[in-house]
C-alpha positions as CSV (number, residue, x, y, z in Angstrom):
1,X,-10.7,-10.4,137.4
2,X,-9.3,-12.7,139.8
3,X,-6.0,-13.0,142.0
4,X,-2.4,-12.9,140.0
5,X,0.2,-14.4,141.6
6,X,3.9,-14.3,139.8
7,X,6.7,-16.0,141.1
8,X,10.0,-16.1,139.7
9,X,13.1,-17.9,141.0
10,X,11.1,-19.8,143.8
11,X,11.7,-23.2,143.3
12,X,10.0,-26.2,141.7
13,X,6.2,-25.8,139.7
14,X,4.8,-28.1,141.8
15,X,5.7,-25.6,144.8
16,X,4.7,-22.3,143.0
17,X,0.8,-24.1,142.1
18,X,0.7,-25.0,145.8
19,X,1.2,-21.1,146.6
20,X,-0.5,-19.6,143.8
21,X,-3.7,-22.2,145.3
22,X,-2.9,-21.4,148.8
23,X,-3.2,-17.4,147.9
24,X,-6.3,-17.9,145.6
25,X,-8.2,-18.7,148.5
26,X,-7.4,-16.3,150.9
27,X,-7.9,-13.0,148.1
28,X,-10.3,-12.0,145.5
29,X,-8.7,-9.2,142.7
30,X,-5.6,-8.9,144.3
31,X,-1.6,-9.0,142.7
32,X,0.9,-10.9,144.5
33,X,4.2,-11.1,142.8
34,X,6.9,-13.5,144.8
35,X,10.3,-12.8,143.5
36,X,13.1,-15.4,145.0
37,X,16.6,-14.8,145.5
38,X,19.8,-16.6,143.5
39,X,22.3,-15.2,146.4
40,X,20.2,-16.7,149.6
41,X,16.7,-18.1,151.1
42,X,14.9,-14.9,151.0
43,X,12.0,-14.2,148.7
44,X,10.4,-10.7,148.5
45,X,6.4,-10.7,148.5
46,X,4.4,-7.8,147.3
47,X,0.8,-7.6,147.4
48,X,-1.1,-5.1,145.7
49,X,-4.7,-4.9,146.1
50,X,-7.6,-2.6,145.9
51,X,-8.1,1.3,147.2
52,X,-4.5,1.2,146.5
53,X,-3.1,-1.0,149.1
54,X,0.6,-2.4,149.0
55,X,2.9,-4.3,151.7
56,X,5.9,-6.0,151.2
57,X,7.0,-9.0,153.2
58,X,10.4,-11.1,153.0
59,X,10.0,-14.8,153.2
60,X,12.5,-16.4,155.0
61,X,13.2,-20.0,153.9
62,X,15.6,-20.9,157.2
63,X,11.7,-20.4,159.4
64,X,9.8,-22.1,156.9
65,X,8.3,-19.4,155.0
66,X,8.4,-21.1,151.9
67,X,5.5,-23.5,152.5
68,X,2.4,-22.4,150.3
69,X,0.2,-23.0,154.2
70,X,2.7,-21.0,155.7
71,X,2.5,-18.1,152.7
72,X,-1.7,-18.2,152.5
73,X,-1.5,-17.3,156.8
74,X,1.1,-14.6,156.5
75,X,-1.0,-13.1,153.3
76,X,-4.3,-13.6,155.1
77,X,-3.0,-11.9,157.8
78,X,-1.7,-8.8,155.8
79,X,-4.6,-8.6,154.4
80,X,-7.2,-8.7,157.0
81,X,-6.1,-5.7,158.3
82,X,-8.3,-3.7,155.0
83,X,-11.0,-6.1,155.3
């Protein structure tokens, strides 16, 4: 199986392929589901992945944690910690 990634409410598709490339590369059968906010610049990021691991992470668009290079460190570094 590989990576899914699901985001909802986070902008244009050209954006959301950047990320779901950027996250591709850093996991192998993981879940990452991005879900944006209507009300403000926050998105919520949960990733789920094996031996039951799960983290959640807010993305905050005012420090730039909305660019896919910015999303694959902050995953890569979440998830280096069960590697």
């Amino acid at each position: 199986m590989g990576v899914i990634v699901e985001m909802h409410n986070t902008g244009g598709s050209k954006s959301q392929r950047d990320v779901r490339a950027m996250i591709e590369h850093v996991l192998g059968d993981w879940r990452v589901s991005i879900i944006g906010s209507q009300a403000n610049d926050r998105w919520e990021m949960m990733i789920l992945g094996p031996h039951a691991f799960e983290r959640c992470y807010t993305l905050e668009g005012a420090a730039g944690q909305h660019e896919p290079a910015v999303i694959r460190e902050i995953v890569a570094k979440i998830v280096s910690t069960t590697r």
